[in-house]
ROLO-236058 format. One record per atom (N, C-alpha, C): residue number from 1; y negated, z negated, x; atom name; residue in three letters. Coordinates in pm, whole numbers, plus 50000, padded with zeros to 5 digits. Each point is the difference from the previous one (the first is absolute). Layout:
N
<r NUM <Y Z X> 'CA' 'ALA'>
...
This chain:
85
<r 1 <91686 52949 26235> 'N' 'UNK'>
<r 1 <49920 49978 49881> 'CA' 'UNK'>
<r 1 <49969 49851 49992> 'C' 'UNK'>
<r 2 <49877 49945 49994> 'N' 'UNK'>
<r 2 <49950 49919 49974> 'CA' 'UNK'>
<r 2 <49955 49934 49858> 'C' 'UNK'>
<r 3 <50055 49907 49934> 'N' 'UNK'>
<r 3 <49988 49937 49882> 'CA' 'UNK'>
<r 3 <49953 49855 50003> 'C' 'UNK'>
<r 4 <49897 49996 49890> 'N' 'UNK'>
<r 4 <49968 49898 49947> 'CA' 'UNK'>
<r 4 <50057 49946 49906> 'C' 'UNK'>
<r 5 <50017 49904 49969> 'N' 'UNK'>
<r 5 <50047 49905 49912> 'CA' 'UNK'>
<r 5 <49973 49845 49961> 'C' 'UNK'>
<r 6 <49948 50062 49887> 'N' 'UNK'>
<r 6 <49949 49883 49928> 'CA' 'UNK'>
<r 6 <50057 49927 49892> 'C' 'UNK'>
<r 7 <50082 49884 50026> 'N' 'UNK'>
<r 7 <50066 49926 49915> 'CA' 'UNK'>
<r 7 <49976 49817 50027> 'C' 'UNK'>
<r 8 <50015 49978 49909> 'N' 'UNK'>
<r 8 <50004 49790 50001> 'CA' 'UNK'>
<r 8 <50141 49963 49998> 'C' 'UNK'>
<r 9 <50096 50046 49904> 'N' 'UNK'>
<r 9 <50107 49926 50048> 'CA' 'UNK'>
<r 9 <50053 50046 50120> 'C' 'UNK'>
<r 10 <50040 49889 50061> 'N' 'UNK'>
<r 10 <50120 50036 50140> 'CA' 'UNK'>
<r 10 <50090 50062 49980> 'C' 'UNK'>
<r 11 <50099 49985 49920> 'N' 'UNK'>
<r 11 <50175 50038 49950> 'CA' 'UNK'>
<r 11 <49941 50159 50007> 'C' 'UNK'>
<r 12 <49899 50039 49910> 'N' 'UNK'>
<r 12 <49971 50142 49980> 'CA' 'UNK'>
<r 12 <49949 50054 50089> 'C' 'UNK'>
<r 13 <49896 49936 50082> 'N' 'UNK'>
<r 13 <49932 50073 50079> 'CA' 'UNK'>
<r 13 <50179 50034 50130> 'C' 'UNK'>
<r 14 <50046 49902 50027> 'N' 'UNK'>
<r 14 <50098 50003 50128> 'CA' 'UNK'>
<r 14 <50065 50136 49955> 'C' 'UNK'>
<r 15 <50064 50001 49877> 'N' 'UNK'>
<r 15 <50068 50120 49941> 'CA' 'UNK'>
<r 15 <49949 50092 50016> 'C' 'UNK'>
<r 16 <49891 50067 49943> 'N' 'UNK'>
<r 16 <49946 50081 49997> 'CA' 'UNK'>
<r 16 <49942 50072 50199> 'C' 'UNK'>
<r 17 <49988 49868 50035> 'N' 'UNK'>
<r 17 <49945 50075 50148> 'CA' 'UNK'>
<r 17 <50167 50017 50101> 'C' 'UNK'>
<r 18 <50095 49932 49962> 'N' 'UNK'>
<r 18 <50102 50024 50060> 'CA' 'UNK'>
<r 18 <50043 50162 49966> 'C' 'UNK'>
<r 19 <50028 50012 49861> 'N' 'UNK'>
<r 19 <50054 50135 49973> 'CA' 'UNK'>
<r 19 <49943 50109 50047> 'C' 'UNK'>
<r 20 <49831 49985 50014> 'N' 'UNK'>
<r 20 <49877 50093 50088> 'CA' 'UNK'>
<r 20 <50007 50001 50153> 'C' 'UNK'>
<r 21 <50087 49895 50052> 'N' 'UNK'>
<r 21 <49955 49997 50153> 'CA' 'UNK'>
<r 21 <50161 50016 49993> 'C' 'UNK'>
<r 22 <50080 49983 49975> 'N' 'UNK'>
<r 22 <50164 50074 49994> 'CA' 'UNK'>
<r 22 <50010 50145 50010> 'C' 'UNK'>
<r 23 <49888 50064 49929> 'N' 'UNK'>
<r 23 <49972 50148 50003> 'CA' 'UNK'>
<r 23 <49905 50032 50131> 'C' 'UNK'>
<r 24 <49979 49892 50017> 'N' 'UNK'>
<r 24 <49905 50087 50207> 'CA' 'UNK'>
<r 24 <49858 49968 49954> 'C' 'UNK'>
<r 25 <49949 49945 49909> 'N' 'UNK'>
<r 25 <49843 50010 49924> 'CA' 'UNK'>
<r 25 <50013 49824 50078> 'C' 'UNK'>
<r 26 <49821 50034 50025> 'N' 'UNK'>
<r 26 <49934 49875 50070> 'CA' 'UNK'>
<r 26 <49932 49944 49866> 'C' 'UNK'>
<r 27 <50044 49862 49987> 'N' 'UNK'>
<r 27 <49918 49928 49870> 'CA' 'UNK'>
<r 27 <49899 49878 50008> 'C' 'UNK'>
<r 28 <49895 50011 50016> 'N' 'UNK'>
<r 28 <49960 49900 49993> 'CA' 'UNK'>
<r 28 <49944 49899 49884> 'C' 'UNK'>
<r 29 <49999 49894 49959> 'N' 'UNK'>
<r 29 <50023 49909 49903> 'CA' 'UNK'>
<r 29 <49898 49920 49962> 'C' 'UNK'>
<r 30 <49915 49983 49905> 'N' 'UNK'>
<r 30 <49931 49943 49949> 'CA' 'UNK'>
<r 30 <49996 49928 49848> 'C' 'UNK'>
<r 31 <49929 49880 50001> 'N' 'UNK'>
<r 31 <50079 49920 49880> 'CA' 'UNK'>
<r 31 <49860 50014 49908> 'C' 'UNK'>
<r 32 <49906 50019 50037> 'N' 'UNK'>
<r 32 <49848 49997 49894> 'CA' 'UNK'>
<r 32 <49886 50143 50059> 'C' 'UNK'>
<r 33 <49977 49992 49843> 'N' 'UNK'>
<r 33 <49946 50138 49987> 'CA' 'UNK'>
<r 33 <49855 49991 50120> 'C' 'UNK'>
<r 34 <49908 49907 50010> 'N' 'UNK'>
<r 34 <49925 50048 50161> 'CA' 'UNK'>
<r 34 <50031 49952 50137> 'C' 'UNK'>
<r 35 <50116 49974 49975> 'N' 'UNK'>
<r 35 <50061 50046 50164> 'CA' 'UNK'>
<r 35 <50025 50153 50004> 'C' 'UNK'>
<r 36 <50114 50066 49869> 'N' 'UNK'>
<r 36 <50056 50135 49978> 'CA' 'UNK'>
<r 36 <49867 50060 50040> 'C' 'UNK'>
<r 37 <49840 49978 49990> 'N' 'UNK'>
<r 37 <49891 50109 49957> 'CA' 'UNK'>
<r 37 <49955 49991 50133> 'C' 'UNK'>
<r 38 <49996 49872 50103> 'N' 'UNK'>
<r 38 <49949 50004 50110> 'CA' 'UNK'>
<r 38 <50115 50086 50087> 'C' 'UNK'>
<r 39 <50135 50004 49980> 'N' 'UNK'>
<r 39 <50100 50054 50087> 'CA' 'UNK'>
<r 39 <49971 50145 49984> 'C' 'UNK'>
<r 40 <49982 50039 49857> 'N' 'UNK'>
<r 40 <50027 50124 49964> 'CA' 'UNK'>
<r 40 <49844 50068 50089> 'C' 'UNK'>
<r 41 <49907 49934 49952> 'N' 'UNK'>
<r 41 <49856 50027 50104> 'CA' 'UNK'>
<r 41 <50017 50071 50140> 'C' 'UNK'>
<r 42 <50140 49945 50052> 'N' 'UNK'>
<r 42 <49994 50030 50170> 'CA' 'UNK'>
<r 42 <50055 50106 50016> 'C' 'UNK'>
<r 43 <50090 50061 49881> 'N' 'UNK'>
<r 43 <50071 50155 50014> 'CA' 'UNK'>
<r 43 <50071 49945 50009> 'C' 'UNK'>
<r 44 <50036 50146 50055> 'N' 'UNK'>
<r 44 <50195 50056 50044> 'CA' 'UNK'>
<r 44 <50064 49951 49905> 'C' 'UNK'>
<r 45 <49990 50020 49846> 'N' 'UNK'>
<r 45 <50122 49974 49915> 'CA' 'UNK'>
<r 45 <50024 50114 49928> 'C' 'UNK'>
<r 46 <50152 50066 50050> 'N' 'UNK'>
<r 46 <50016 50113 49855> 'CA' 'UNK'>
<r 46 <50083 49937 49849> 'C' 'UNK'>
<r 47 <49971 49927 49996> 'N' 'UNK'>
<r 47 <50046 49914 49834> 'CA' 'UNK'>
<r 47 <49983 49909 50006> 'C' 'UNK'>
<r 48 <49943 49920 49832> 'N' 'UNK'>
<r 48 <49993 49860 49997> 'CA' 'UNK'>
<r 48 <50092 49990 49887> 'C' 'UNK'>
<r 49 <50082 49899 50017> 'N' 'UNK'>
<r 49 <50100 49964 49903> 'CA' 'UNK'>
<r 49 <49901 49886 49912> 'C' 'UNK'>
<r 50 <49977 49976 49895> 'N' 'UNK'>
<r 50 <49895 49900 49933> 'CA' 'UNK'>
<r 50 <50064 49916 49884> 'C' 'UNK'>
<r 51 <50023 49882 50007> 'N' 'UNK'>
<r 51 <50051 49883 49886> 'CA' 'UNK'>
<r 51 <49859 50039 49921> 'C' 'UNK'>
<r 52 <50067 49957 49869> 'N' 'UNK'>
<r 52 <49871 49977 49940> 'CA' 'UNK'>
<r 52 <49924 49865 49927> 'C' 'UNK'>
<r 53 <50073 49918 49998> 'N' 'UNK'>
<r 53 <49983 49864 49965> 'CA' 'UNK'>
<r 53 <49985 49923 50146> 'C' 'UNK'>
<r 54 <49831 49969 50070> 'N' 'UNK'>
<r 54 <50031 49907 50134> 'CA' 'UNK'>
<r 54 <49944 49891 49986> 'C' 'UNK'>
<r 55 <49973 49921 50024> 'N' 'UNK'>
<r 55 <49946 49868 50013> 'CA' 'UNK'>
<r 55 <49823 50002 49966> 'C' 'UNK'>
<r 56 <49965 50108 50084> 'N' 'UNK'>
<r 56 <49872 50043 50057> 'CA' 'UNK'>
<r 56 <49978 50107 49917> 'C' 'UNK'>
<r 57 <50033 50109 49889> 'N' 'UNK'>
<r 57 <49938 50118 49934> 'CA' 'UNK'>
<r 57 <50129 50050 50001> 'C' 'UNK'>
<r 58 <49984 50074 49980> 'N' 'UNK'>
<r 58 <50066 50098 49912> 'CA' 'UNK'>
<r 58 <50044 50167 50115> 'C' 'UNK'>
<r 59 <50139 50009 50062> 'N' 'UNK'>
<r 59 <50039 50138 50026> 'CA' 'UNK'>
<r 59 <49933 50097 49896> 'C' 'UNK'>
<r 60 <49963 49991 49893> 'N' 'UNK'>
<r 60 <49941 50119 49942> 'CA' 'UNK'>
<r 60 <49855 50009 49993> 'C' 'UNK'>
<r 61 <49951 49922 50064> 'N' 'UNK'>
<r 61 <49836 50001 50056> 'CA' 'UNK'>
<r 61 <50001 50075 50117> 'C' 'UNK'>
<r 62 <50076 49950 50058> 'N' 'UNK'>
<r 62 <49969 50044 50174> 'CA' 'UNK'>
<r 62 <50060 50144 49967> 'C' 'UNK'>
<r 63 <50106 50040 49956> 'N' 'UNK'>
<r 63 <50085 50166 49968> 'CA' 'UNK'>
<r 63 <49878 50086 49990> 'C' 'UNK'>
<r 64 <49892 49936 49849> 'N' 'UNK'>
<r 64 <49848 50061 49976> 'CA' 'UNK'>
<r 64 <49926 50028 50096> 'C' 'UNK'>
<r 65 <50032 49899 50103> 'N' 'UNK'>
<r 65 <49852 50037 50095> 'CA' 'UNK'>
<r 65 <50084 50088 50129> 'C' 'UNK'>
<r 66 <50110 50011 50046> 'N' 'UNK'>
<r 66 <50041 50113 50008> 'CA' 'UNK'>
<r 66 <50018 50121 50012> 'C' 'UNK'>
<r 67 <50008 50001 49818> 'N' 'UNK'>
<r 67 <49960 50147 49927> 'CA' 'UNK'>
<r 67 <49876 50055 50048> 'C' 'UNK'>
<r 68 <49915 49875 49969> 'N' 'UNK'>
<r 68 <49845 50079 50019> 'CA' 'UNK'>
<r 68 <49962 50016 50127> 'C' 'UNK'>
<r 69 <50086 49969 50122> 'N' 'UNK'>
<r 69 <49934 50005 50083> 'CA' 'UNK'>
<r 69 <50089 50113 50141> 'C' 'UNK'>
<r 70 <50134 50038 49942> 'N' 'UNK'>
<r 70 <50032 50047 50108> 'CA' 'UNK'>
<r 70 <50155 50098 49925> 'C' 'UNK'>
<r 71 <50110 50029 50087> 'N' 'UNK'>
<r 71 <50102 50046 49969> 'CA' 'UNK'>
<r 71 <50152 49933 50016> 'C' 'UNK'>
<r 72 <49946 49845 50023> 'N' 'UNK'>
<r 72 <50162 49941 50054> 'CA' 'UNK'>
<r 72 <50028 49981 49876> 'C' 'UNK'>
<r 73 <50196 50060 50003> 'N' 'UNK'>
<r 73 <50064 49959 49912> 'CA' 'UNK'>
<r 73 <50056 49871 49957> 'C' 'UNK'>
<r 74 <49975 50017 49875> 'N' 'UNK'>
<r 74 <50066 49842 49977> 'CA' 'UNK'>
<r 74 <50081 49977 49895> 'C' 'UNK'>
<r 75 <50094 49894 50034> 'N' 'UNK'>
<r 75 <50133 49973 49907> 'CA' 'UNK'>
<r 75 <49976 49864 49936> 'C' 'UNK'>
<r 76 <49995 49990 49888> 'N' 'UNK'>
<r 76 <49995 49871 49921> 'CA' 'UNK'>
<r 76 <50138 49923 49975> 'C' 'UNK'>
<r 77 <50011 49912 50052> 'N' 'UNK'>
<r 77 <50101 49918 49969> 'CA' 'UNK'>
<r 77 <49979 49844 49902> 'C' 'UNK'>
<r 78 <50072 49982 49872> 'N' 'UNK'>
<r 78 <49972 49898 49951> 'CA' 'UNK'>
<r 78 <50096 49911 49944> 'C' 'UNK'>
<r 79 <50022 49829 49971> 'N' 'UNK'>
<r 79 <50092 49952 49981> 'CA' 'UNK'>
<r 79 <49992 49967 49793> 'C' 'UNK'>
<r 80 <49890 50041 49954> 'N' 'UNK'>
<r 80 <50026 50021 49893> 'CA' 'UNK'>
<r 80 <50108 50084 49921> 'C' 'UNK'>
<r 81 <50018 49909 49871> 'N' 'UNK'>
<r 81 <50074 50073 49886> 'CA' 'UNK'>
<r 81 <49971 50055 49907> 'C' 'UNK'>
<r 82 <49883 49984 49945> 'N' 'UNK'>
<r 82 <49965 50024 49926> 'CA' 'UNK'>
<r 82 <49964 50158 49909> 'C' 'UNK'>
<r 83 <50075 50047 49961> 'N' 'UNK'>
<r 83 <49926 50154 49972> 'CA' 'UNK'>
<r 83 <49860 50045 49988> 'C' 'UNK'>
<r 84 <49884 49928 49974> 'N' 'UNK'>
<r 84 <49919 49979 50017> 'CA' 'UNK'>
<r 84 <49880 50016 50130> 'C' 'UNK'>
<r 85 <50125 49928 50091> 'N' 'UNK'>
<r 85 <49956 50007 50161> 'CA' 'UNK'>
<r 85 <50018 50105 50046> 'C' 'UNK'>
C-alpha cells in the first residue's frame, strides 16, 4: 500500500510515516499542498494522509478536490485544539 502524506512539521510528519512504514506501508512525504497535488497527479496512491494547516493552503482544499475528482481515501490529521477545528 502506497501512501501519501502531507504534513509541514517534521517531528509529525517522521511519526506518523514511521508508525505507517513499521506496518509494511510505503510513505511518501510531502511538506506543501502543490507538491502533494503534483505527486498525487502521477498515481499509485491508495491513501492520502492530509495536515490541514500548510504553509501553502489548506489539507482541506486539496481533501475537496479529491472528493470531486476520484475515490482515494483520505485521513485528516491536525495539530489543532480547538473544538471548533
Amino acid at each position: 500500500m502506497r501512501i501519501l502524506l502531507l504534513e509541514d512539521d517534521p517531528a509529525i510528519a517522521r511519526t506518523v510515516a514511521y508508525a505507517l512504514e513499521r506496518d509494511g506501508l510505503s510513505v511518501v512525504h510531502c511538506l506543501l499542498v502543490e507538491v502533494a497535488r503534483r505527486t498525487l497527479a502521477a498515481g499509485g496512491f491508495d491513501l492520502a494522509v492530509l495536515d490541514i494547516g500548510l504553509p501553502d493552503g489548506s489539507g482541506l482544499d486539496l481533501c475537496r478536490e479529491l472528493r470531486a475528482t476520484g475515490r482515494l481515501p483520505v485521513i485528516m490529521i491536525s495539530a489543532r485544539g480547538e473544538e471548533i477545528d
